[in-house]
C-alpha positions in Angstrom: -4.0 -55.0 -19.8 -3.1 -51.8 -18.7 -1.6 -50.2 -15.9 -4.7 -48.4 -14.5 -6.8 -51.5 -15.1 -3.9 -53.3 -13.0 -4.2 -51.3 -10.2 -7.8 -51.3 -10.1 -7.8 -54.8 -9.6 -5.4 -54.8 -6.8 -7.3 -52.0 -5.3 -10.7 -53.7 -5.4 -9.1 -56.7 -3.5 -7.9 -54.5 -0.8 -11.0 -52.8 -0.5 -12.8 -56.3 -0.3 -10.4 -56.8 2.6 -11.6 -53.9 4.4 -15.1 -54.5 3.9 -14.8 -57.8 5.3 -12.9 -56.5 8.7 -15.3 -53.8 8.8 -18.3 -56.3 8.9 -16.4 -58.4 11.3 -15.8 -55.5 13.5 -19.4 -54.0 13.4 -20.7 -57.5 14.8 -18.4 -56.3 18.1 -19.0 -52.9 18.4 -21.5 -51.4 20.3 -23.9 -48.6 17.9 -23.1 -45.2 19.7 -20.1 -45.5 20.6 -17.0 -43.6 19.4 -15.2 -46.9 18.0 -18.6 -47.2 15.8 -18.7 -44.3 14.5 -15.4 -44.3 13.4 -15.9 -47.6 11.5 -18.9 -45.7 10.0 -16.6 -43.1 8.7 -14.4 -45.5 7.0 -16.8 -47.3 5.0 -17.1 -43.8 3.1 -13.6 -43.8 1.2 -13.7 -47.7 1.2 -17.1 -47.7 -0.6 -15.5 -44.8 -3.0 -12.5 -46.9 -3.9 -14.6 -49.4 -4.5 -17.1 -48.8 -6.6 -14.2 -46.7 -8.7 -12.1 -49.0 -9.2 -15.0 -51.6 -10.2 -16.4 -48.6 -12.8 -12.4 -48.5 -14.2 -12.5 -52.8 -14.5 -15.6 -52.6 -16.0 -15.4 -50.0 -19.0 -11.5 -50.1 -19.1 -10.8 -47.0 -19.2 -7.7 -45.9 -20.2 -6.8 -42.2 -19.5 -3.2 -41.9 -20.7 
């Protein structure tokens, strides 16, 4: 297994750990607010990570 495939891994559990939070937190925060939007903004680079580090896992690529 290779480095980047390594790190991809670890990366997609970390980003499973901020999605949970995040859905925990939504459940308390009230739509409008400054707090919520916020937490609407994060999803953005936590959904990137995501699905990037799943595309990496899933073709293995292998850039070096």
């Amino acid at each position: 297994m290779g480095l980047l495939k390594s790190a991809a891994k670890v990366i997609l559990g970390i980003d499973i750990l901020f999605l949970l939070l995040l859905a925990f937190c939504f459940y308390y925060l009230e739509p409008g607010s400054a707090p919520y939007v916020v937490a609407q903004l994060t999803l953005v680079p936590t959904l990137l990570s995501f699905v990037a580090s799943a595309v990496v896992i899933r073709t293995g690529w292998e850039p070096f």
